[in-house]
NUPA-669828 format. One record per residue: residue in one letter; x, y negated, z negated of N, C-alpha, C, CB in turn. Coordinates in steps of 0.1 Angstrom, whole numbers, plus 2048, in hexadecimal, padded with zeros to 3 digits. Atoms other than C-alpha are relative to their C-alpha. Last residue first. Glycine has a CB too. Example, Ala and Ser with C-alpha at 12.3 -4.5 7.8 and 13.67 -1.06 7.14 Angstrom:
2
S7F780B80088980B7B97F87F57F88047FB80E;A80980C80087B82D7B28097F48007F68007F4;
END
This chain:
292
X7F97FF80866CE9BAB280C7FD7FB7FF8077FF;X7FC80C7FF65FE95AD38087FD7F07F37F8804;X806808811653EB5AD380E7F580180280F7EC;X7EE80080564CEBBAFA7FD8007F180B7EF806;X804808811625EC0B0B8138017F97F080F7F1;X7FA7F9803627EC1B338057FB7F180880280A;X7FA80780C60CEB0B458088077FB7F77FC7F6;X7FD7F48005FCEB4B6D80D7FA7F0807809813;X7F58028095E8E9AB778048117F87FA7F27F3;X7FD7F380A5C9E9AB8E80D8007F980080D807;X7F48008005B7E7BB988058107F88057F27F9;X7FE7F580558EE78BA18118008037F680C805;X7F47F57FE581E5CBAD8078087F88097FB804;X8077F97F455BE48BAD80E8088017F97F6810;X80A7FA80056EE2AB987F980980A7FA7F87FD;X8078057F7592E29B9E7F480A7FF8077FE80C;X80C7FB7FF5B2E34B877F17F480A7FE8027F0;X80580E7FC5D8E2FB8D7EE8088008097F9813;X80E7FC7F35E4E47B777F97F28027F080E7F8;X80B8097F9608E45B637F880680D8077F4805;X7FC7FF7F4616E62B4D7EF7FA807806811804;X8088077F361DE5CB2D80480180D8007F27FF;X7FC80D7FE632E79B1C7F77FD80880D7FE805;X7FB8047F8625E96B0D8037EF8027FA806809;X80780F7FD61CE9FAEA8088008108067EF7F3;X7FA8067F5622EBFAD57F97F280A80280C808;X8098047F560DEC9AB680E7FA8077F07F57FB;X80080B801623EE5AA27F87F680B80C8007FF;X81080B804610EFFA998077F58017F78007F0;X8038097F062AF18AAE7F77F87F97F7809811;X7F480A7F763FF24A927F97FA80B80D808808;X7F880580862AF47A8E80C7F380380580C7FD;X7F07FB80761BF51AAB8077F97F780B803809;X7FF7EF7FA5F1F54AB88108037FE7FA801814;X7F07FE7FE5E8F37AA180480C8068097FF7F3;X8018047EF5C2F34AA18117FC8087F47EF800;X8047F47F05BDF49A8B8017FF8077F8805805;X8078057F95D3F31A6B7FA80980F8067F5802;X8097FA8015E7F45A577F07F98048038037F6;X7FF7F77FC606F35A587F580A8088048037F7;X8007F28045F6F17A4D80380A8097F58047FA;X7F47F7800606EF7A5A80380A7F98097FC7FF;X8027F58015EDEE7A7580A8067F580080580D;X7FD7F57FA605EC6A7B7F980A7F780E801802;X7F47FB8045F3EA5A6D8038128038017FC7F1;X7FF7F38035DCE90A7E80A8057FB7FD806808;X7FE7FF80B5E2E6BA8180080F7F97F87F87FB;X7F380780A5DAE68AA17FD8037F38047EF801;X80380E8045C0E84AAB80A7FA7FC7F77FE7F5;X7F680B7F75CEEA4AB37FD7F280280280580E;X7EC7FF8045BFEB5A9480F7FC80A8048117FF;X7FC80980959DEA7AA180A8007F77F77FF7FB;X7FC80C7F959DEBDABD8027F77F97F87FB809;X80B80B80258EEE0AAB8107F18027F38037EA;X7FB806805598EFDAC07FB7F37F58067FF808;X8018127FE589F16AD18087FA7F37EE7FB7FF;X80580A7FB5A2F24ADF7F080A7F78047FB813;X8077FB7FB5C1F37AD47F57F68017FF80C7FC;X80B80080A5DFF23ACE7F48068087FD7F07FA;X8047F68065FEF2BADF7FA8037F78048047FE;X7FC7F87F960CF07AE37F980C7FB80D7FF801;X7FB7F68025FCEEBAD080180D80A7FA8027F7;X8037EB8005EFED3AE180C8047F880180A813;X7FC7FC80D5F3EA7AE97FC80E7FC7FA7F67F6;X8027F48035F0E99B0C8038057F2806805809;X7F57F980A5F6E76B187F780F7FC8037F47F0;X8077F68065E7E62B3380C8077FD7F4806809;X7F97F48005EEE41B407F980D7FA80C7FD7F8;X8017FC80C5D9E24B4E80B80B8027F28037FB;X7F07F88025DCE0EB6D7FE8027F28107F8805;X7FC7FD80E5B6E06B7780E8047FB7F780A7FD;X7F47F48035ACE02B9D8027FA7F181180080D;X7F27FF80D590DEDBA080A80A8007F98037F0;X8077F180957CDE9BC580C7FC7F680181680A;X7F57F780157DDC2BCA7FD8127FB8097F97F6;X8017F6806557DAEBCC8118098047F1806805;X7FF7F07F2561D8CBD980380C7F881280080E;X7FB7F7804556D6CBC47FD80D8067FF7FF7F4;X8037F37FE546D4FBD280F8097FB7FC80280F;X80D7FF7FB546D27BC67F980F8088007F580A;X8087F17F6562D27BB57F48018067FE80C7F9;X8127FB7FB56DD07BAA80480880A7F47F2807;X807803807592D04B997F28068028017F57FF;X8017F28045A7D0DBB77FA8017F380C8067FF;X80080281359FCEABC37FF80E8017F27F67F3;X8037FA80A5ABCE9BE67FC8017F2804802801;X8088068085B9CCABEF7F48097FE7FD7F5804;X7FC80780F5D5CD6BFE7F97FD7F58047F5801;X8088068055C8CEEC188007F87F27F9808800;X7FC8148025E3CF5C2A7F57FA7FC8037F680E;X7EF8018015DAD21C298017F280780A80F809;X7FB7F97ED5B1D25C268107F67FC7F17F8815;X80780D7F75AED27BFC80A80280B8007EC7F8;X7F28067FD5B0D4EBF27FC7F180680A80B80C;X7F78037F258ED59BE880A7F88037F97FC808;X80480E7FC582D5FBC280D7FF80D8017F27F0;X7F080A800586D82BB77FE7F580D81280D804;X80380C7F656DD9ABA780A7F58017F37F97FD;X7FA80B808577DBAB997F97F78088107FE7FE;X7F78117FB565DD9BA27FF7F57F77FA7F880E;X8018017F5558DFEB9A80A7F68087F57FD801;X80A80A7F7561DF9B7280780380E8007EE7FC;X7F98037F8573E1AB637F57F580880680E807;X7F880880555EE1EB428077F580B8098087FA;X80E8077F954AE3EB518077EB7FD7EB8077F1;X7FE80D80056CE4EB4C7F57F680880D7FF806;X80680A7FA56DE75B4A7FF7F37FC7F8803802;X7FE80F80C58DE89B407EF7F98068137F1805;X80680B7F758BEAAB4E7FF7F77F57F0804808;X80C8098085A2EC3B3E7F87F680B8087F57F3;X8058097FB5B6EE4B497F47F47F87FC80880B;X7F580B8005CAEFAB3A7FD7F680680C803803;X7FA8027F95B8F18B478097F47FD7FA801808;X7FC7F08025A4F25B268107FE80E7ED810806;X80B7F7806598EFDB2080B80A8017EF804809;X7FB7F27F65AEEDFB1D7F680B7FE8108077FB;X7F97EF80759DEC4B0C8018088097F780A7F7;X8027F07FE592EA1B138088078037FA804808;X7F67F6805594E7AB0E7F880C8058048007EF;X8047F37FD58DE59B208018097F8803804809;X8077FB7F4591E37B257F9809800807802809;X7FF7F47FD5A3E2BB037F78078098008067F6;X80D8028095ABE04AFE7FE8128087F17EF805;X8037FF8125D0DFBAFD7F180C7FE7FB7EB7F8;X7F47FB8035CCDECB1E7FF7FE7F280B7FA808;X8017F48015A7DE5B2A80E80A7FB7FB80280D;X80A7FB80A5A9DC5B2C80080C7FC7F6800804;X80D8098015C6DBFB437F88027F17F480480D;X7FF80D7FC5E0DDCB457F17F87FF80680080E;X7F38007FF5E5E01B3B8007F180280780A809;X7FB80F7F65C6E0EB3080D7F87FE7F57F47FE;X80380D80A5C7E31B1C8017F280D8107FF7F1;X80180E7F65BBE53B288007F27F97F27FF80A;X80380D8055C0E70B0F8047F580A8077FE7F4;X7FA8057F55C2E9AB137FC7EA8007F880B80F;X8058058015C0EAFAF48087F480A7FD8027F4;X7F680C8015D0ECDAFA7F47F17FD80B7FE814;X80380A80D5B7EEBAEF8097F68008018087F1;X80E7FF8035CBF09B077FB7F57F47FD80F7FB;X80780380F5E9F01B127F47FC7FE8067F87FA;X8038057FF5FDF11B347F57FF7EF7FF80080E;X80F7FA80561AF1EB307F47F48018018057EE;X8077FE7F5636F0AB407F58097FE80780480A;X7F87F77FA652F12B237F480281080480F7F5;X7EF7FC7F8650EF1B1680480A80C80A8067F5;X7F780380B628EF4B1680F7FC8057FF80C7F7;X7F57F6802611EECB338067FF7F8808802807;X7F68018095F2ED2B3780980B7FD7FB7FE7F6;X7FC7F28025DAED1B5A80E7FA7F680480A810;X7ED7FB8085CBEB3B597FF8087FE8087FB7F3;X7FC7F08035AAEA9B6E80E8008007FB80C80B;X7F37FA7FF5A2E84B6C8048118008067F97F6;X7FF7F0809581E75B748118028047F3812809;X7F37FB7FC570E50B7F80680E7F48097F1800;X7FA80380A549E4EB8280E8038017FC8067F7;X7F180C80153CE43B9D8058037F47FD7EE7FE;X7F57FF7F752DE68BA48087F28037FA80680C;X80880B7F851BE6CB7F8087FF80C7FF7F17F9;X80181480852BE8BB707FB7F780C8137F77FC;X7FD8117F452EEADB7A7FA7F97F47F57FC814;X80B80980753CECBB5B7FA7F681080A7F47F1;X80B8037F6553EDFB6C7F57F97FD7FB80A806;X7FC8027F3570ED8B577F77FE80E80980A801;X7F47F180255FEDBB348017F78117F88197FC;X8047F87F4556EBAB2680980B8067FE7F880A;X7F68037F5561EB2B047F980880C8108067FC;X8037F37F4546EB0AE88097FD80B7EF802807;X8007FE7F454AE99ACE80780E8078067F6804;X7F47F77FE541E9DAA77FE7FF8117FF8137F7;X8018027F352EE83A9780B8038057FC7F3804;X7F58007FC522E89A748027FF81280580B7FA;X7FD7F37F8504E7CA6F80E7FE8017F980280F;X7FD8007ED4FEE61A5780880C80280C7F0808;X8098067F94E9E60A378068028107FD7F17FA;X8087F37FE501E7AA237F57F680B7F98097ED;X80E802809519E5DA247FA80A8067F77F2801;X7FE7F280953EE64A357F38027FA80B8007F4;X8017F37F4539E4AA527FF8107F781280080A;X80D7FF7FD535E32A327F880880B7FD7F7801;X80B7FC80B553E38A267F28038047FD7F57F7;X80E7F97FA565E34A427FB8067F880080A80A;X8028087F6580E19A317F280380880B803808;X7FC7FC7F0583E29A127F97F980C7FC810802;X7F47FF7F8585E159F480980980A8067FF7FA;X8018097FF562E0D9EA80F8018087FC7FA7F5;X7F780480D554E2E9E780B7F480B80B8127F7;X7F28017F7536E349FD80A7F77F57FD7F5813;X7FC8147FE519E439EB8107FF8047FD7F47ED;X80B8097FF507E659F08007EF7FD7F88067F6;X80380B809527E7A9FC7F17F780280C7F6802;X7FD80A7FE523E96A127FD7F87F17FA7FE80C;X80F8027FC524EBCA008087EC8087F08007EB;X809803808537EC8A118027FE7F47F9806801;X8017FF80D551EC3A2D7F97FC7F68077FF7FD;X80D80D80454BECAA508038087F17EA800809;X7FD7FA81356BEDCA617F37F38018177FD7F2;X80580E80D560EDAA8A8028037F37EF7FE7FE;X7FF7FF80756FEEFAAA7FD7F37F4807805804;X7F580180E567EF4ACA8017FC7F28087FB802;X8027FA80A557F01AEB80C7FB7F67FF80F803;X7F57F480155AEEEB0C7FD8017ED8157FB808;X7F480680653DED8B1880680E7F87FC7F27F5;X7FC80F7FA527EDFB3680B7F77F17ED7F5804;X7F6803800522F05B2E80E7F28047FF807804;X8048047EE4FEF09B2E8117FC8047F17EC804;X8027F57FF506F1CB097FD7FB8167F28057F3;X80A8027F8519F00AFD7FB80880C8027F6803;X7FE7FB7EF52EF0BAE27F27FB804803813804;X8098077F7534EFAABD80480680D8017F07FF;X7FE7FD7EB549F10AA77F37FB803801814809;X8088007F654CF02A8080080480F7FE7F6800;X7F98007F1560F08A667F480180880B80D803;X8087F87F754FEFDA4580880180E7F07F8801;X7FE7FA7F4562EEFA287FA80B809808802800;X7FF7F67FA55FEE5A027FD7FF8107F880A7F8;X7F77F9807567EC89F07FF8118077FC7FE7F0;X7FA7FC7F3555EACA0480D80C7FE8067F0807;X7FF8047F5549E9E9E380880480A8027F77FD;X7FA80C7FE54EEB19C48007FD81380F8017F7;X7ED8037FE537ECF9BF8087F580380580880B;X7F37F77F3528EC59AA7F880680980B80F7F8;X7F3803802518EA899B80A8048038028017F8;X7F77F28094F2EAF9A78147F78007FF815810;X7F17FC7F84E4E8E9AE80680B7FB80A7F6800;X7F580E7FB4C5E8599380780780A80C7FA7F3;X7FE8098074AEE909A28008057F37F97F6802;X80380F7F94AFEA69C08037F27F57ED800807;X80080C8074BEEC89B77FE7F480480B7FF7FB;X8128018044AEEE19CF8037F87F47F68117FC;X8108057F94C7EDF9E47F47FA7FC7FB808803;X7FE80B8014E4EE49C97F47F680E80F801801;X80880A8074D5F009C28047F18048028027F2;X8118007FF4DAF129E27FE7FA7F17F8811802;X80B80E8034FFEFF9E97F38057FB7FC7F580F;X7FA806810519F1A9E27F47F48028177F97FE;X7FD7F7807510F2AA0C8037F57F280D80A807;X7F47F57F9501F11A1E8018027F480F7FC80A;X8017F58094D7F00A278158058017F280E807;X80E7F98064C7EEBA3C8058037F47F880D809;X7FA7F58004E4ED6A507F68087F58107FE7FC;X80480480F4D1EC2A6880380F7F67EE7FA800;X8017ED80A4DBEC7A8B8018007F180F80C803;X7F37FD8084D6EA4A9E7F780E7F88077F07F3;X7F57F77FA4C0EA4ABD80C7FF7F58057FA811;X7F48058004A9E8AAAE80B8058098048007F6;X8078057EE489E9EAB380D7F78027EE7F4801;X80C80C80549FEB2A937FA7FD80E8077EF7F6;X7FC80F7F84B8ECFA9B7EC7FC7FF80B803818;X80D8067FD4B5EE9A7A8027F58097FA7FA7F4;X8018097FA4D6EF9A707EF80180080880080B;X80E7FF7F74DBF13A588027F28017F08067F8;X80180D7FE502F1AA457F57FF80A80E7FB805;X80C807804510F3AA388007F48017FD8027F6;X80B7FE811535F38A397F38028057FD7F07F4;X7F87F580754EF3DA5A7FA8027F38117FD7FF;X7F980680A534F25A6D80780B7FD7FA7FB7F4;X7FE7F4807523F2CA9280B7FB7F280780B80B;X7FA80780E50EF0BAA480580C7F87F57F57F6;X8017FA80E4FFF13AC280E7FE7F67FD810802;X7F27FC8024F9EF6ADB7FB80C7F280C7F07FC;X7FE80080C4D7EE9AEB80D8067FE7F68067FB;X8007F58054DBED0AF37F780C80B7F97FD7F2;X80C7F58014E0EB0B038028137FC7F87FE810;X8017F37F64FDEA1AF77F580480580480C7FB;X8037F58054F9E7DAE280080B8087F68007FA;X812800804508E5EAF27FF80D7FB7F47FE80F;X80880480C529E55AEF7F68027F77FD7FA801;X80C808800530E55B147FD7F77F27F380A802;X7FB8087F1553E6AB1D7F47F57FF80080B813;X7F6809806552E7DAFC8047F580A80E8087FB;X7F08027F7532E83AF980C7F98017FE7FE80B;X7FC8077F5523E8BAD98097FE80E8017FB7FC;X7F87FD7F3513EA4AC68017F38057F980B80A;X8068027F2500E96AA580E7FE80A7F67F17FF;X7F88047F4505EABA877F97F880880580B808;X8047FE7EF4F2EA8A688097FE8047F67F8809;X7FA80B7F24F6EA6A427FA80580B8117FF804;X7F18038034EFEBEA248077F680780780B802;X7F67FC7F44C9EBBA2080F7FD8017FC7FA80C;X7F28087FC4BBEB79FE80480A80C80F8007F3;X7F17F6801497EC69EF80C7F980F7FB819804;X7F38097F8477EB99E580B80A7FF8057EF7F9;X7F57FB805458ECD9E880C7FA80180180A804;X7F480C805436EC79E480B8017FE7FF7FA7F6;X7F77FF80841CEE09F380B7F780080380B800;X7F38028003FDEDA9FE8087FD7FA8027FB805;X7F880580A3D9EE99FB80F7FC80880280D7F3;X7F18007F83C1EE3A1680B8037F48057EF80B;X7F480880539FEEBA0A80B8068048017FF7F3;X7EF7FD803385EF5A218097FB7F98067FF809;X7F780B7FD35EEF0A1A80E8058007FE7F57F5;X7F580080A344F0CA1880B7F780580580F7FE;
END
């Protein structure tokens, strides 16, 4: 008697994907991480390592609409809170809004349009938690951040910028205060050495300082600053991308992660210079003001 295979045919719409990244590399996290929403909302992580969004609360037909394009709900119109924790505990626990449904074509007059397309992942970084290790040339900062009144602040968002040469302007590093007020910045970025063409021997007129014919490995030192940005008396976790430039101050009352009334304002410290060097570790100590 012969076997038949039947199989079944089914199309149906995924909502997007995450893909975890680091925030000191780039590269994707290794997993695995759990993923908790304030809606209904099923994941699925692919051979990819992105988390593919299966299924959320107001979308089950709209799943199973494939052609033509369902119409509603309107593009990126509803909101998912997200907690991302990492259960081996190498990056610190926090916060993601993902808004559905993603767009299926990129409209002409926004800039990141096309970062918004239901085809590409979203790409939410991961801040290392304090004890995290890292490669051992790599260069690291540990900041401890405080409010006005010397409290110490939970969810600051901590930022390494280059201060001279190349590398000035251009952004080194970032990371988050955890439960102690503390952040590790890491900086795989920080080049080892410079190279620097030998002094000509002293009355040597006819020198040509033109041709080089060897170049002398220097260790680098780096002069960058580092700045700090938090809300005071916020409970933790947090989500980081509200202290992003351009962000705008938290300013519902009724937000959970506000532990007193009046405090959502984001505060900032003042630059404070770090001489940095690949394979070393600096510690800095920040204090957030309103500059207001």
């Amino acid at each position: 008697m012969s076997r038949i295979n039947i199989f079944e045919h089914r199309d149906r719409r995924y909502l997007g994907a995450l893909r975890l990244v680091d925030s000191a590399t780039g590269r994707p996290c290794p997993g695995p991480f759990t993923l908790v929403t304030d809606k209904p909302m099923a994941f699925m992580q692919n051979r990819s390592g992105l988390y593919v969004i299966c299924s959320a609360k107001e979308f089950e037909k709209y799943i199973e609409e494939f052609d033509p394009a369902p119409s509603e709900p309107d593009d990126e119109s509803i909101d998912f809170s997200l907690t991302i924790s990492d259960p081996a505990g190498r990056y610190l626990t926090r916060m993601h809004t993902v808004s559905l449904p993603r767009p299926l074509s990129a409209d002409d007059s926004d800039a990141d349009a096309d970062s918004k397309l239901i085809f590409e992942p979203l790409e939410v970084t991961m801040y290392a938690s304090p004890s995290a290790s890292f490669e051992n040339g790599w260069c690291s900062v540990r900041a401890t951040v405080k409010d006005p009144n010397d409290q110490l602040v939970y969810g600051a968002l901590v930022t390494v910028t280059g201060k001279v040469g190349e590398l000035k302007d251009k952004e080194l590093g970032r990371g988050l205060t955890n439960e102690q007020g503390e952040a590790l910045i890491v900086m795989p970025k920080v080049p080892a050495f410079t190279f620097e063409a030998p002094a000509a021997p002293d009355g040597d007129a006819d020198a040509d300082a033109s041709v080089v014919t060897e170049l002398s490995p220097v260790a680098s030192k780096v002069s960058a600053v580092i700045t700090a940005v938090g809300i005071p008396k916020r409970k933790l976790p947090v989500n980081p991308d509200e202290l992003k430039p351009g962000s705008k101050d938290p300013q519902s009352p009724n937000d959970p992660n506000i532990t007193e009334p009046g405090t959502e304002k984001i505060l900032s410290s003042e630059p404070n210079a770090v001489l940095l060097q690949a394979g070393k570790s600096e510690s800095v100590h920040l204090k957030l003001k309103d500059h207001s």
